[in-house]
N, C-alpha and C positions, 0 to 999 in steps of 0.2 A: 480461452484464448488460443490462437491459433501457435505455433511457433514463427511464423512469417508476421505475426503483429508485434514482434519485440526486435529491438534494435539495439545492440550493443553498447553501450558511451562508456567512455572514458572518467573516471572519477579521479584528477589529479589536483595533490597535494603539495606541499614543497617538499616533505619527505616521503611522501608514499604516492602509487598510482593504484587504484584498485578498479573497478568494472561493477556497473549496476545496466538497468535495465531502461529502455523509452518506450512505449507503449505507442503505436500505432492505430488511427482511426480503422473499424471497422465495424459494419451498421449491426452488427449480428451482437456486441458488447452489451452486458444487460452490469448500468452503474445503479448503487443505491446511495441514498441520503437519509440519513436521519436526523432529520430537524429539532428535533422536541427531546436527545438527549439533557437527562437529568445528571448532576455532579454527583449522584448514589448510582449509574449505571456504567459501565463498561463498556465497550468494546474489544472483542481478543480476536486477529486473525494471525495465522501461521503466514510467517515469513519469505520459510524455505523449508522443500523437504528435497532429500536427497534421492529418494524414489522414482524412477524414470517408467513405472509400469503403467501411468495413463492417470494417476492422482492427481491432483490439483498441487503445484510443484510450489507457487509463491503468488500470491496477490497483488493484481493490481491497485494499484490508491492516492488519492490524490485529495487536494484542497482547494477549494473556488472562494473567491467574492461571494455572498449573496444577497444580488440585490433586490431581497423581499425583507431584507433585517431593517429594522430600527435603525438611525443613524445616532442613537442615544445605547443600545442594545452594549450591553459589557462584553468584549471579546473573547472568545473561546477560547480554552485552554485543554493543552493534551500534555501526558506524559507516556514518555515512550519506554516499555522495557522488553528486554532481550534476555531468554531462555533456553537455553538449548536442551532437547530431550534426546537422549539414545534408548536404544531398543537392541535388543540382539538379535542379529539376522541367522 
């Protein structure tokens, strides 16, 4: 992604304000979907990296309707966890 495809917002709380990201349309965006996960498989993507030398800093992601499901289809479940790794520079 470009840095002109992210757009700053606001993340407010009644005690805290903090800053995430909105993700701007451009045709060059390559999304994937994985359909056919199984509840024995995972998905792991990096967050954030702190690294400004041209790595892959934080993913985009997102969640849709899809209207190819089953309207009986049992809904989808994720859990989310957070890890932080250091490294010595």
């Amino acid at each position: 992604m470009a840095p002109t495809d992210l757009v700053a917002s606001d993340l407010v709380y009644r005690d805290y304000v903090g800053q995430s990201y909105l993700i701007t349309y451009n045709p060059t965006h390559q999304w994937f979907y994985l359909p056919q996960m199984q509840p024995s498989e995972a998905l792991l993507f990096k967050c954030f990296d702190s690294a400004i030398d041209g790595r892959a800093r934080f993913p985009a992601h997102t969640a849709f309707d899809d209207p190819t499901s089953p309207p009986d289809a049992p809904a989808r479940e994720s859990i989310e966890l957070r890890t932080l790794v250091f490294y010595p520079t």
